[in-house]
Phi, psi and omega in degrees: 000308161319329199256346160309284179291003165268347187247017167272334179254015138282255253289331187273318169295349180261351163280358188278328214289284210301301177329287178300334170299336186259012176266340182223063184306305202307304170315317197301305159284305196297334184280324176293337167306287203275013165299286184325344233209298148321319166294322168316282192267357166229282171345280185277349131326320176305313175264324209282326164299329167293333148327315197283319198275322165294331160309296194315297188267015193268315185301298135018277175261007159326297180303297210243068182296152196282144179223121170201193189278293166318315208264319194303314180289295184330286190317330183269349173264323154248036153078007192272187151245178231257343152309326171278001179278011193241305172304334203274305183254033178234320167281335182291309171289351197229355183072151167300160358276005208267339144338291216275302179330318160320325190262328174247017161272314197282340185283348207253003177254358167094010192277012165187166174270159181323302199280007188252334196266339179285325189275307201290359178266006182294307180315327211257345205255049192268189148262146201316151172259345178272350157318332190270308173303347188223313179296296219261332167289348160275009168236010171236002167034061180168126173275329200261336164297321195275317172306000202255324181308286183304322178299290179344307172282296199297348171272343192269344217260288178310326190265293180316342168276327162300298176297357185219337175213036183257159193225117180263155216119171176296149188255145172312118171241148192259161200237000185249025169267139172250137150257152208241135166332120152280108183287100155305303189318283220284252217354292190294317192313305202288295187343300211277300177341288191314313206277332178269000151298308186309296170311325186291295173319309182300323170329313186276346180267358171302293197290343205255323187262022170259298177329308054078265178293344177274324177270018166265291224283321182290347160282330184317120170265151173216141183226091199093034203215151201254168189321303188322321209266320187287326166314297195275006173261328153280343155289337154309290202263022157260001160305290154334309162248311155252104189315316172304304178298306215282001185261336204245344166315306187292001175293353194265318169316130180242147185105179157306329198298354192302289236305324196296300250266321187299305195298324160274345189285307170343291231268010185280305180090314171124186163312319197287308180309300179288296196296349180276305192294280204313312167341279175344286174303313185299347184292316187289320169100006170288141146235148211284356192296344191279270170333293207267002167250323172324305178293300188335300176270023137299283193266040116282320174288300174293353158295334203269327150327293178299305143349294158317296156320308185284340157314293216266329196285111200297117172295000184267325173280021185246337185301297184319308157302335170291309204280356176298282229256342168256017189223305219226279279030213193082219162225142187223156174347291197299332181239017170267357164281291178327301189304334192294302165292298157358289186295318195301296194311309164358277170308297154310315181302314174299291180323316198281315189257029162282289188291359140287311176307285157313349183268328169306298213281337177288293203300306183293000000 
């Protein structure tokens, strides 16, 4: 009986699909003109070095496994084995998708089992931190907002995986690791392949669900209901399905309410973003439900992060950096003060579930 009605209402959207497409082509183009024209001038400047770099160190340790101190402490605090730590922690800075790609080239190579490569993508799928530095600080008219942002997400990213899905037990060691000659050459030849097949693909889930989400919000009515309230509801749900339009959205929005509204839109990712990972994962025979419940109780927890912050955090040094960052740009006092307190919270956030780790690992 479920699956009648699921493939009866895929049947009524895609005859809803095609009736507008041929009724309003035009929009239709225009709205994919400026998708196309995002992917260009924003997305992929954003990423596509980052794509490279994860293919890159993903080959790497395929050849070579990593052995240091560092990966050793990481691996025993998230419970990973020490191959997914480099991948883990290239998606919290470099973003999905190149993170969960990453994750299922070592799983499909025997370098971890289905729940530790299932777990790590909760970890591997953030969102780009140069999207929040750049993207996301023009449209927060403020650098020192989009750090407080970016701190925000990856501890909310970081907490939401201790609490709900990190799994204490023996971690998988592959019994089929080798080191393999490196070929530097063929290593950048395949990265840089792999990544404009990766980039070309995230385009299209790009194109289709702004498209997609620009043509909902713009039908959308409101009746008694004042801008503000109207601004941030179509920016929501164009949040909901693509994270790029619905962040660049958020300019419409006035007030404190942007900043919450970037900041969960951020830390959510959309619609576009879970089907580019799962896509990945279903290749693999991984499933994404771990990820795609992750965001969720993400972008709750990080807006209520970010609050925090804005509380404890000095206003004469958030001033500043606004006024910096609208009159000259760069960094200035205020907001080489503000990144300073940051990296300390940082910092500190790591020892307590360093020290919460060990006190599990005693009791158990």
């Amino acid at each position: 009986m479920k699956q009648i009605y699921k493939d009866t209402a895929l049947s009524v959207f895609l005859i809803i699909m095609f009736i507008y497409l041929l009724v309003f082509p035009y929009e239709i183009a225009f709205h994919i003109g400026n998708a196309i024209k995002l992917c260009l001038y924003s997305v992929v400047p954003s990423l596509f070095m980052y794509i490279c770099l994860a293919n890159f160190v993903t080959d790497i340790i395929l050849k070579k496994e990593p052995k240091s101190k560092a990966t050793k402490f990481l691996s025993d605090l998230f419970a990973l084995p020490e191959f997914l730590v480099p991948a883990c922690i290239m998606g919290l800075i470099c973003g999905a998708p190149s993170g969960g790609i990453s994750v299922c080239r070592l799983y499909k190579n025997g370098r971890c089992t289905k729940q530790e490569a299932e777990s790590a993508l909760v970890l591997s799928n953030n969102c780009s931190a140069v999207f929040i530095t750049s993207i996301a600080a023009s449209v927060l008219e403020s650098k020192a907002f989009a750090y407080i942002i970016l701190f925000s997400n990856i501890m909310a990213t970081i907490t939401v995986y201790f609490l709900f899905f990190r799994k204490n037990g023996t971690r998988h060691v592959s019994s089929c690791v080798t080191t393999k000659k490196i070929s530097v050459s063929q290593t950048i030849t395949d990265s840089i392949s792999s990544s404009v097949f990766s980039c070309i693909n995230l385009c299209g889930y790009i194109v289709f669900f702004y498209t997609l989400s620009s043509v909902i919000s713009g039908k959308l009515l409101f009746v008694g209901c004042n801008e503000s309230f109207q601004a941030l509801f179509k920016s929501g749900v164009m949040c909901f399905f693509e994270m790029s339009s619905g962040i660049l959205s958020c300019s419409m929005i006035n007030g404190n309410e942007r900043i919450i509204a970037v900041c969960s839109g951020i830390a959510f990712c959309g619609i576009s973003i879970f089907l580019q990972v799962k896509s990945i994962a279903d290749k693999c025979g991984l499933s994404s439900k771990k990820f795609i419940l992750s965001k969720v109780i993400c972008a709750i927890v990080s807006p209520l992060i970010t609050l925090a912050l804005l509380i404890i955090l000095p206003q004469k040094a958030v001033s500043a950096s606004y006024q910096v960052v609208q009159s000259k740009g760069g960094i200035g006092i205020g907001e080489t003060l503000s990144l300073t307190i940051i990296v300390c919270l940082f910092i500190i956030g790591w020892l307590v579930l360093s020290y919460l780790d060990k006190n599990h690992k005693t009791n158990s």
